[in-house]
Structures are given as structure tokens and as C-alpha cells.
C-alpha positions in Angstrom: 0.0 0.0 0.0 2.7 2.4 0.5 4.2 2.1 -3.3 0.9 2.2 -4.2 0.2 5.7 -2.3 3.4 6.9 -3.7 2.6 6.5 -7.3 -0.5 8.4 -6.0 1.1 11.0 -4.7 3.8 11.5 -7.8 0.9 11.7 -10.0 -1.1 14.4 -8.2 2.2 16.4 -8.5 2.6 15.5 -11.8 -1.0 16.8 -13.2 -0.6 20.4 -13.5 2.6 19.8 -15.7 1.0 17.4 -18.0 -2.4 19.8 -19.8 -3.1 16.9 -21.8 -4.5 14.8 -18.5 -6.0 17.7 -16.8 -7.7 18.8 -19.8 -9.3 15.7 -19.8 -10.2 15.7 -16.1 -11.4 19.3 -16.3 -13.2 19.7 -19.5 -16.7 17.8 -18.9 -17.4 18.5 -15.7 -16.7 22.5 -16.2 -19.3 22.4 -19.4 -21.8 20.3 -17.9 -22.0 23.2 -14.8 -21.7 25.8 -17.8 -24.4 24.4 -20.2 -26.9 23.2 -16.6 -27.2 27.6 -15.6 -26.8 28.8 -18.9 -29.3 27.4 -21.6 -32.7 26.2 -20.7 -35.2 25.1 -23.6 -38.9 24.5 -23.0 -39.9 21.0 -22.8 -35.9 19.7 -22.0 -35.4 17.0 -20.2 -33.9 17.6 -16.4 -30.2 17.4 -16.1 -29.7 16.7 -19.8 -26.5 17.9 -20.2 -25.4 16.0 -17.3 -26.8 13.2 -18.6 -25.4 14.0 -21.9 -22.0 15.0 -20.9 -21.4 12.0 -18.0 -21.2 9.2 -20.4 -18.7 11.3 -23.0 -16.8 11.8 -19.5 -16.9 7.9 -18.8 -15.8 7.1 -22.0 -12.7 9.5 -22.3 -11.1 11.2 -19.5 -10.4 8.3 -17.6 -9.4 5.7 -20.5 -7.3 8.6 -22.3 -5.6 9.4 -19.0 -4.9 5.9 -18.0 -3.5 5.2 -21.6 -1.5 8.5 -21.5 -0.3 8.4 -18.4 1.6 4.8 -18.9 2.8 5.2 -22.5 4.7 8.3 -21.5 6.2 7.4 -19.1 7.2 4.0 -21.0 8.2 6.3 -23.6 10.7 8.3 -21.2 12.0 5.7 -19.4 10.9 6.8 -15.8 8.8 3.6 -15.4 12.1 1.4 -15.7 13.6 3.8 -13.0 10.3 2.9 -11.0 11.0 -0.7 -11.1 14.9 0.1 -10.4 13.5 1.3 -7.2 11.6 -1.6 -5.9 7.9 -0.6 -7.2 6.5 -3.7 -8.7 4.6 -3.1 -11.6 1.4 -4.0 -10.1 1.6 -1.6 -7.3 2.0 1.0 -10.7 -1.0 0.0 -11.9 -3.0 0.3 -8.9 -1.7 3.5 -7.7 -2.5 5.0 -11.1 -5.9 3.6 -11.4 -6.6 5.2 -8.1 -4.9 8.1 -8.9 -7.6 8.5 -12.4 -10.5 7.3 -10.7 -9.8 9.5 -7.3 -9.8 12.6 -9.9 -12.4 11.4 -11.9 -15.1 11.0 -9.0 -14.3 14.5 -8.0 -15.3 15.7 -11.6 -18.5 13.1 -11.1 -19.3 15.1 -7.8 -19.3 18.1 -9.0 -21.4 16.8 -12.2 -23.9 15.2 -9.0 -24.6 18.8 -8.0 -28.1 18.7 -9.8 -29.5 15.8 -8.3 -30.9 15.4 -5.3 -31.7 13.0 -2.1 -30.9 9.1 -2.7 -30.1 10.2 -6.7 -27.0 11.6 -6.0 -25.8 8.1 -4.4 -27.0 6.4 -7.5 -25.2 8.5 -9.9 -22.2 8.1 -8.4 -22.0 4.7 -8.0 -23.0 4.2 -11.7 -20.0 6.5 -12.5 -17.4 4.7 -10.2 -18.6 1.7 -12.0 -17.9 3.3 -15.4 -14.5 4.7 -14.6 -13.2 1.5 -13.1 -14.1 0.0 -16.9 -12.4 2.7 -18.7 -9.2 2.6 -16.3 -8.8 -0.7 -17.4 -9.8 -0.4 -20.7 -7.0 2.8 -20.9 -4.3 0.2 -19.5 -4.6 -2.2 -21.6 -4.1 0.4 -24.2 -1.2 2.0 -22.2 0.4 -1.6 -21.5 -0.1 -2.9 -25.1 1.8 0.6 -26.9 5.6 1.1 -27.3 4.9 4.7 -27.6 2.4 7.8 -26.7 1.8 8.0 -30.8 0.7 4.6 -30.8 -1.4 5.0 -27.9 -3.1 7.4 -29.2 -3.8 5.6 -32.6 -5.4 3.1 -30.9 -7.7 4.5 -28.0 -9.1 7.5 -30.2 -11.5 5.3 -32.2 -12.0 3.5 -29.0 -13.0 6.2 -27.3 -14.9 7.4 -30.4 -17.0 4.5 -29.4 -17.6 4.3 -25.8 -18.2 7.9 -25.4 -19.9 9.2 -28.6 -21.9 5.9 -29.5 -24.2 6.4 -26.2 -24.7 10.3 -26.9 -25.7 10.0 -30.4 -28.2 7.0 -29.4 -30.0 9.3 -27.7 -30.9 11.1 -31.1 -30.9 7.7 -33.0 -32.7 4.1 -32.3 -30.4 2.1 -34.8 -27.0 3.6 -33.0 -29.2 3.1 -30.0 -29.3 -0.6 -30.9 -25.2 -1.2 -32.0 -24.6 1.2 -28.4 -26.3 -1.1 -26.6 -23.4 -3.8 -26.6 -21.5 -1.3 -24.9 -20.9 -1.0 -21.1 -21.3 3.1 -21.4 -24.6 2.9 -23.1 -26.2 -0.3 -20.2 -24.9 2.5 -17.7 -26.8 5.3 -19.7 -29.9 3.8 -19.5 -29.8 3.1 -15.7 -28.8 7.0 -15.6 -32.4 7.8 -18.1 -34.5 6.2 -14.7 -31.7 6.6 -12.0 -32.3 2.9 -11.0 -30.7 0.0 -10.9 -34.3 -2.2 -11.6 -33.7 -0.5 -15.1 -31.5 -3.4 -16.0 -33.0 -6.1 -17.2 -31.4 -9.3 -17.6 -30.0 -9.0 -21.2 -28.6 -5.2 -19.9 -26.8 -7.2 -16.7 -25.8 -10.1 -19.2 -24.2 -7.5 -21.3 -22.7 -5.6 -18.4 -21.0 -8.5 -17.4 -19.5 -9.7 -20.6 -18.1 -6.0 -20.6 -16.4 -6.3 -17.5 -15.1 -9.5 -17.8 -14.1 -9.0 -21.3 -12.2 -6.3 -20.2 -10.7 -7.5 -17.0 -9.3 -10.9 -18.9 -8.1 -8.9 -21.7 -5.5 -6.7 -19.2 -4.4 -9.7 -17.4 -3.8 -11.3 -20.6 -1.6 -8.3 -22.1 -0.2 -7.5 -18.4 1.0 -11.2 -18.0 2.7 -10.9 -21.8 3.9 -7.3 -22.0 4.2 -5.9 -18.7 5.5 -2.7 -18.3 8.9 -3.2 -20.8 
């Protein structure tokens, strides 16, 4: 636990130099206040743009972060330094995932500010569940590239998908349809009724294939790559 809180620690240090990562942790939850006491339209639905923005949030910051975060500093070297100095690359992993979802459920708290009572609750645990996904979606993608150029070739159209797919199946019942294979857009629709009893068996079936998909998929690349 203490390598783990150290990673922690470097990282918080480390976010006002890298823009690219705070951008990302910044960005939706500053336009989802913005747009929320700005524009209001007859006949809107409450908290869209929270709604709208949380899923683009889920889908991006933390998987873009995560992937950025290791690829650099594979890239420069300092992760071989970390190793040097006794910090197994396990105890990387997890202090950088709790570094990205730590931020990212401050973001999601000041996102919550619209709801109210037990709906608050709800929202944040369906966001903690989301970023936890995207962490390790965002390693596997950090783990798997030599470089930050590669990195980025490859979770760009992933992101595309988690995070755009859901918001334009609002508008659409075909995307709606492909989205729905997707852990972001199973999330979404327990977010439309802010409860859980929205999922339905094929929702929790495909929720589950997510996860584990994703969990076997970073052992699978962490036990054949590592962190070289």
C-alpha cells in the first residue's frame, strides 16, 4: 500500500505539468456546470447535459488518461527507473488507477450537483462503475503501446466508441441498438431512470461480458507485455 500511495502521490504532483490529462479531467465536468445555468429550452429534459455530458466523461477522460499516463512514461523511461526502485509493476497499476478514478469522481461530484436525495448516491456509483471499466480499458491500451503516438492511434477510435456511441443513441434508435453492446450505453440507461431495476437481464448479461471482457483482456496483455 505504501508504493501504491506513492505512485499516487507522484501523479497528483505530476497533473498540473501534463495539460493533456487535466484537460481531460477538467473539460466535462466545467461544461456540464456551464451548459446546466446557462441554456434552458422549453420541454428539456432535467439534467440533460449532465446526462449528456457523463457518459462522454466515462468514455474518455479516464481511458485517455490511464492510456496516457503509462505510454509516457514508457516512452521516457521513468517507469524502468520505477521498477529500479523496488515498485512492482502492479503496485503501478494500482496506484494509477486510483490516482484516475480519485480525480475522476471529484469531476463526477461536482457533475452530481443537480440531483438530489438518494439520486446523488445512484449516480455516483454508476459512475465509479464506469470509470473503473475505462481505467482498465485505458491500460490495456497503455500496456499494449511502445509509444504515446501509438497510444493514441489506438484508444481515439475506442474512445470514439464508448463515449460518442451512447450520446448519439439518444438522437438515434439504430445507433441506440449497436450502443447497446456497450458498457457506457447499459450505464446510460440506468442514468435515463436513475435505477438500478432498469436493467434487465440482457442489460446485466451484457454488463458482465463487458467487464469480464475487459478484466481478462489486461491480465492477458499485463502477463505478456508488462510494463517493458
Amino acid at each position: 500500500m505504501r508504493n501504491i500511495f506513492i505512485i499516487f502521490k507522484k501523479q497528483l504532483k505530476d497533473t498540473l505539468k501534463n495539460k493533456t490529462v487535466l484537460i481531460q479531467f477538467l473539460m466535462f465536468p466545467v461544461m456540464t456546470l456551464i451548459f446546466e445555468n446557462t441554456i434552458k429550452i422549453d420541454g428539456m429534459q432535467d439534467l440533460f447535459f449532465t446526462k449528456l455530458f457523463s457518459f462522454m466523461f466515462v468514455g474518455m477522460a479516464p481511458l485517455t488518461a490511464t492510456a496516457a499516463i503509462i505510454s509516457e512514461e514508457k516512452e521516457k523511461n521513468t517507469l524502468r527507473v520505477l521498477m529500479m526502485a523496488n515498485i512492482k509493476p502492479r503496485q503501478y497499476i494500482a496506484g494509477i488507477g486510483l490516482y484516475v478514478w480519485s480525480i475522476c469522481m471529484i469531476g463526477a461530484g461536482a457533475m452530481a450537483t443537480g440531483f438530489k436525495g438518494r439520486d446523488i448516491a445512484t449516480y455516483l456509483i454508476i459512475m465509479g462503475i464506469g470509470f473503473i471499466l475505462s481505467i482498465l480499458v485505458g491500460a490495456c491500451v497503455g500496456i499494449y503501446a511502445r509509444n504515446q503516438m501509438m497510444a493514441n492511434s489506438i484508444f481515439i477510435p475506442v474512445m470514439m466508441l464508448l463515449a460518442f456511441l451512447p450520446m448519439i443513441a439518444m438522437f438515434n434508435s439504430k445507433v441506440e441498438k449497436a450502443a447497446g453492446f456497450l458498457y457506457t450505453q447499459q450505464l446510460r440507461t440506468v442514468m435515463d431512470k436513475m435505477s438500478f431495476d432498469a436493467l434487465g437481464r440482457d442489460s446485466l448479461i451484457i454488463l458482465a461480458v463487458n467487464a469480464v471482457l475487459v478484466v481478462v483482456l489486461f491480465f492477458v496483455l499485463f502477463k505478456r507485455k508488462g510494463l517493458e
